[in-house]
C-alpha positions as CSV (number, residue, x, y, z in Angstrom):
1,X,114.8,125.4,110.7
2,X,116.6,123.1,112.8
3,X,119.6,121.8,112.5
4,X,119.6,118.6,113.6
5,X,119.1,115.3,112.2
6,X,115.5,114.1,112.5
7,X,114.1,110.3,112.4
8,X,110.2,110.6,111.4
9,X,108.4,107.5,112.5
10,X,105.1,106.4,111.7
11,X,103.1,103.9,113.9
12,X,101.1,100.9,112.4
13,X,97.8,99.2,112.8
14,X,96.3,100.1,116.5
15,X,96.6,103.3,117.0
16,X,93.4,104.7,115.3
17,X,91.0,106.2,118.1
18,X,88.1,108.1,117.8
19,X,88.2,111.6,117.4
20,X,91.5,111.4,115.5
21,X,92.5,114.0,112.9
22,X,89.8,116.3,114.0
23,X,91.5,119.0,115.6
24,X,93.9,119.3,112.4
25,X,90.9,119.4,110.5
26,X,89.9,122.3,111.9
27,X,92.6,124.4,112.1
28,X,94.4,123.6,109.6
29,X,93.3,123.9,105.2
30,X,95.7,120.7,104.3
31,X,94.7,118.5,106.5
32,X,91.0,119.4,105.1
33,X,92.5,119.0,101.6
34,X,94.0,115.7,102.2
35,X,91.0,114.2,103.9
36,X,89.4,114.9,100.8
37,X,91.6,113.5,99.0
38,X,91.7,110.5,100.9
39,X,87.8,110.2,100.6
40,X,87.7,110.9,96.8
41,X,90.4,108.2,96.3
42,X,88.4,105.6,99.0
43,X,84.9,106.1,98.3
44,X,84.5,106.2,102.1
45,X,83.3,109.2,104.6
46,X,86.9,108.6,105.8
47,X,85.7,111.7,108.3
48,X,83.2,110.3,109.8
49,X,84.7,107.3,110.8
50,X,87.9,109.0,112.0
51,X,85.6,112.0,114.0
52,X,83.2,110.1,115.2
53,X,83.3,106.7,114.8
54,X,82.3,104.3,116.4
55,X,84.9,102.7,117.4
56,X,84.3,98.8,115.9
57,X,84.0,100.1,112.5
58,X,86.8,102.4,113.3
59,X,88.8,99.6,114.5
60,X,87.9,97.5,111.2
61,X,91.1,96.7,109.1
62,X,90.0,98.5,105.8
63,X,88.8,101.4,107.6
64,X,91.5,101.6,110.5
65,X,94.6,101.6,107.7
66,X,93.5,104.4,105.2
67,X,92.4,106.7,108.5
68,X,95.9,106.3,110.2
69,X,98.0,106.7,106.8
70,X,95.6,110.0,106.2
71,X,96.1,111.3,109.7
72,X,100.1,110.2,110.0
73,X,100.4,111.6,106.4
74,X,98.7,114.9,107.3
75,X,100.9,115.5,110.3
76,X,104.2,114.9,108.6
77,X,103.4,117.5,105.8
78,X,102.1,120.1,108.3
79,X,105.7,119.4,110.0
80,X,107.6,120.1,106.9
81,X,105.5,123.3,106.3
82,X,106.8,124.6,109.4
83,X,110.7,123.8,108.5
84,X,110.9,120.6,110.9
85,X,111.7,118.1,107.9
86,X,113.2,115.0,108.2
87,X,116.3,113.4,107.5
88,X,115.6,110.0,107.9
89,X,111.8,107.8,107.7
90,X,111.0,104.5,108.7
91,X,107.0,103.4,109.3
92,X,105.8,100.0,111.9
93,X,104.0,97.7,109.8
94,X,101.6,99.8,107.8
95,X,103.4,102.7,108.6
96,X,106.2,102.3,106.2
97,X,103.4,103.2,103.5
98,X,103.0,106.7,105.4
99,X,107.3,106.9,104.9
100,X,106.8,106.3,101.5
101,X,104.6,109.4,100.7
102,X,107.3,110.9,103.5
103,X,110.0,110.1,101.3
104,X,108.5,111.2,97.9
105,X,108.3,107.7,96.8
106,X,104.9,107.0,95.8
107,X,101.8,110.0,95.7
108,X,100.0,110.0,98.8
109,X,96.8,108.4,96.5
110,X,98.6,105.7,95.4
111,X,99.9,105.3,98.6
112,X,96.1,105.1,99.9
113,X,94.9,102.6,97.0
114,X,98.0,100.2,97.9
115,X,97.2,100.3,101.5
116,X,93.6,99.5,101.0
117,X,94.7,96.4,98.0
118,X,97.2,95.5,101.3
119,X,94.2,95.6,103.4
120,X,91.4,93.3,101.4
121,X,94.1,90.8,100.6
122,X,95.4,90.4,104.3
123,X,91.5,89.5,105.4
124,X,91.1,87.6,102.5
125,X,94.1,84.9,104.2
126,X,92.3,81.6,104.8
127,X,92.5,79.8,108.1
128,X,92.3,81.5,111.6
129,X,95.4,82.9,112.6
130,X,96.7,85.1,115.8
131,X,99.5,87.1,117.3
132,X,101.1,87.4,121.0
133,X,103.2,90.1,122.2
134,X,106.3,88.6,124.4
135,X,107.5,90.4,126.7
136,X,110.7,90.0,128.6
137,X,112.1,86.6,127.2
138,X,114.9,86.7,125.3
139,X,115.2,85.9,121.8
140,X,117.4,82.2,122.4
141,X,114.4,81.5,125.3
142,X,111.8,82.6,122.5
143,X,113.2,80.7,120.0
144,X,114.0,77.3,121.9
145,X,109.5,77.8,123.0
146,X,109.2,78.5,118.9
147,X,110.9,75.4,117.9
148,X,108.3,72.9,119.8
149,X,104.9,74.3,118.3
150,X,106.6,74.9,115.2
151,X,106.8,70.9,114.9
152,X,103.0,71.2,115.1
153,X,102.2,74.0,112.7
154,X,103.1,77.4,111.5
155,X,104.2,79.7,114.1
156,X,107.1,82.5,114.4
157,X,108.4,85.5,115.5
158,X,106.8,88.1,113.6
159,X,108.1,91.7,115.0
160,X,111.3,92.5,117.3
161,X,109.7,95.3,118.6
162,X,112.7,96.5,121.2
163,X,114.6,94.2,123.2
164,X,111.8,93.4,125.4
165,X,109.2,92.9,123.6
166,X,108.9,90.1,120.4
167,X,105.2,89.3,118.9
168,X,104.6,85.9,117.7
169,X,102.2,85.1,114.8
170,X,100.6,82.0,113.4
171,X,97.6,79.8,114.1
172,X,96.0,81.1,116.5
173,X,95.8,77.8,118.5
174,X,99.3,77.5,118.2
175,X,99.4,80.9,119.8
176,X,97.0,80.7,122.4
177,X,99.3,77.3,123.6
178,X,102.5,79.4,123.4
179,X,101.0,82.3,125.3
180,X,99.6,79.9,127.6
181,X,102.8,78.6,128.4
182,X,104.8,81.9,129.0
183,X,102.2,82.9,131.6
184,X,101.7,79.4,133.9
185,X,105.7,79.7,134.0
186,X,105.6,83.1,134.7
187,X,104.8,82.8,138.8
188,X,105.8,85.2,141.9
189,X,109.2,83.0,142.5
190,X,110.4,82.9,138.7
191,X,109.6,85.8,136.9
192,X,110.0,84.5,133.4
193,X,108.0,86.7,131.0
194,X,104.7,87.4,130.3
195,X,102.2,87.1,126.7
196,X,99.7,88.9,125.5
197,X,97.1,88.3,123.4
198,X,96.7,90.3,120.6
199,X,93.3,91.5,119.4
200,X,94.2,91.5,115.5
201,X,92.2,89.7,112.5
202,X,95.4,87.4,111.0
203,X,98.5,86.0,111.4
204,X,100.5,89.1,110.2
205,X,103.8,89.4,109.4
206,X,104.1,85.1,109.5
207,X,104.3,82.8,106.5
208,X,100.0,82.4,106.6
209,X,100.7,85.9,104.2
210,X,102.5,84.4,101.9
211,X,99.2,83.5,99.5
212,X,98.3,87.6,99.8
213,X,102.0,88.3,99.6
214,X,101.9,87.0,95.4
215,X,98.6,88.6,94.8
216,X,100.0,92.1,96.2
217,X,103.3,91.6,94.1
218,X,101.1,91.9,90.7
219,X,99.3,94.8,92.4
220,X,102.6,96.1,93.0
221,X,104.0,95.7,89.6
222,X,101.7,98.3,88.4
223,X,103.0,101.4,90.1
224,X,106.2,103.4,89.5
225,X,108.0,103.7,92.3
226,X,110.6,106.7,92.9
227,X,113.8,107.0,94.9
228,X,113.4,108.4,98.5
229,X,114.4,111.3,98.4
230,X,115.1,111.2,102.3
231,X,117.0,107.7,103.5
232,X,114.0,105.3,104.6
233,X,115.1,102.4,106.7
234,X,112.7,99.5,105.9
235,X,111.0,96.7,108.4
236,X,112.4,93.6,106.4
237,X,116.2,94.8,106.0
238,X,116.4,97.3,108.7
239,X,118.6,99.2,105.8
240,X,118.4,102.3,104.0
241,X,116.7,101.5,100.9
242,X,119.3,103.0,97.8
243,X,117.2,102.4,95.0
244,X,113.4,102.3,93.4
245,X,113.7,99.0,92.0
246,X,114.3,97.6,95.7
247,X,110.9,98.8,97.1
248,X,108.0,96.4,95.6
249,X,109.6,93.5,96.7
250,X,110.5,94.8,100.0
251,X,106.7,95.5,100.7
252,X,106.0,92.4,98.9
253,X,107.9,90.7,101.0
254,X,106.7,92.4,104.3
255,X,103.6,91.0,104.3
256,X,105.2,87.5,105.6
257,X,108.5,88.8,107.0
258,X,109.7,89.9,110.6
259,X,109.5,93.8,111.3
260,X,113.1,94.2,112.4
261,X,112.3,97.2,114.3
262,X,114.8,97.6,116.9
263,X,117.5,96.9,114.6
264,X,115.7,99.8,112.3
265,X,116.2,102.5,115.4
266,X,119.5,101.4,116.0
267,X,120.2,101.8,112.1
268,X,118.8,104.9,112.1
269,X,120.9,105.5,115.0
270,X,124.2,105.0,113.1
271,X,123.3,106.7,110.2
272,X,123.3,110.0,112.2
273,X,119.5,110.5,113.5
274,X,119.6,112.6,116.7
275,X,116.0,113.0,117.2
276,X,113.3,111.0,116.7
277,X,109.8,112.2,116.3
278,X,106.7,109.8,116.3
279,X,104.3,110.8,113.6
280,X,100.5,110.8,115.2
281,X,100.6,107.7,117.9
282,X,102.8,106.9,121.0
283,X,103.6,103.6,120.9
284,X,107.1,103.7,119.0
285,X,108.2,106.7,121.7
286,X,107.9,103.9,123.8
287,X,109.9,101.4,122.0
288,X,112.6,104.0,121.2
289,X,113.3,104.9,124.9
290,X,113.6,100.7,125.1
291,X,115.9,99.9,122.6
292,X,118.1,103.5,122.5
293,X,118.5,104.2,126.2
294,X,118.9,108.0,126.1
295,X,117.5,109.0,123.0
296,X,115.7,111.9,122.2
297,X,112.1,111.6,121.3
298,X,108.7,113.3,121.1
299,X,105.4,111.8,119.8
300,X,103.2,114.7,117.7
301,X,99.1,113.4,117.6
302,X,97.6,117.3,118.5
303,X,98.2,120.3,116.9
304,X,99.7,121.9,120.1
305,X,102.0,118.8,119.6
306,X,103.4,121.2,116.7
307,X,104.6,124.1,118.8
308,X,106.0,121.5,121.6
309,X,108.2,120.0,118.4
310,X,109.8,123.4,118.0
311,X,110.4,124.1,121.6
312,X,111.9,120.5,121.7
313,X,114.3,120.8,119.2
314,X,115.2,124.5,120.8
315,X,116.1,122.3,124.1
316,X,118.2,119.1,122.8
């Protein structure tokens, strides 16, 4: 329908709210099919958690990750059946499993029993780990704050979300005294950045998932995985992945490894994307207007987020 080149992106862990998914529910028989498909493949009244909560279970890993790759999955294919299709994928964290079903890849079910294997395995980590989002310190200045707790444990930059903003993960201690640090430096005179707490269950994205990491590569052994048939740029290369074979270790691998985000966009960027459409949450808009000054970009979480996509691409 549209002849430009579009960049679907699907956002991670934290953007499940309550109420989500209902209004495509309604109005719409896929998204009806899928959710029973979801809940046929789960066991779980994925409905009533997404509908109406409440919001701690909601929030809970193994319910939070099936509900956003459901809702993210259903809004992509309700795209595509109304000619906006994409050229490119890429997914934050857990929502590279949404780009997989995107990309034809894996079935949307198997997507859902990996991401709930993922999920089980991730709170199964021993030890208490935690994660800081860092904002406005550059990567040297991050790195040179790294290197000192890092001689007292494990610690390390886990996503570079945009050039602003880099989340550290490890043990939570160790995090607590990073983010500590960032903010008592951080005074009216000498603005020197700022750290946020994270409110997250592990150390994600650090070496502490490197024991779930093995146990998901047998997992992953056991499903046939197909070539994209759209490019999808992945969190651990920030590359275009060109063959099957590549994928389980790349998700294998995920589990302990940065999320090279911004260098994903700009990738993205270079291989021709012209628009870039966030697939049910509104974070990544965010971090696209931070990294790619200029860009075009729309996030779609309603249904009347569907007819603004067509009017959109009309305009740019």
């Amino acid at each position: 329908m549209t002849g430009k080149k579009l960049a679907f992106l699907f956002p991670g862990q934290g953007t499940q709210r309550v109420g989500m998914g209902e209004a495509f529910y309604k109005e719409h028989a896929e998204a009806r099919e899928v959710f029973a498909e979801a809940e046929e493949v789960l066991g779980l009244p994925l409905r009533s958690y997404c509908f109406a909560g409440p919001a701690e279970e909601l929030t809970a890993t193994r319910i939070a990750q099936p509900a956003i790759v459901t809702v993210t999955f259903i809004i992509s294919q309700l795209m595509q059946r109304k000619g906006i299709a994409p050229s490119f994928v890429a997914g934050h964290s857990l929502g590279e499993y949404t780009a997989l079903a995107a990309a034809g890849v894996l079935p949307f079910c198997e997507v859902l029993l990996l991401v709930r294997k993922r999920a089980e395995l991730m709170a199964a980590v021993p030890g208490e780990g935690g994660m800081a989002a860092v904002l406005n310190v550059s990567p040297e200045r991050l790195e040179e704050i790294l290197a000192k707790y890092k001689r007292e444990g494990l610690i390390e930059a886990a996503n570079f979300n945009s050039p602003s903003q880099i989340v550290v993960s490890g043990e939570k201690k160790l995090v607590m005294r990073l983010a500590e640090e960032i903010n008592s430096s951080n005074t009216s005179k000498e603005k020197t950045g700022k750290a946020i707490l994270l409110e997250v269950s592990g150390a994600f994205h650090s070496g502490m998932m490197k024991p779930a990491a093995e146990e998901f590569g047998k997992i992953l052994a056991g499903f046939n995985f197909s070539t994209p048939v759209v490019p999808l740029v992945t969190n651990v290369t920030a590359k275009a992945v060109t063959a099957a074979g590549e994928i389980p270790g790349l998700l294998e691998k995920q589990l302990y490894s940065p999320v090279l985000w911004d260098k994903s966009l700009r990738q993205l960027e270079k291989m021709g994307a012209e628009v870039f459409l966030e697939i049910g949450g509104k974070v990544l808009t965010g971090l696209v207007k931070k990294t790619l000054p200029g860009a075009k970009t729309l996030a779609v979480v309603e249904p009347e987020d569907l007819k603004k996509v067509l009017a959109f691409l009309e305009e740019v």
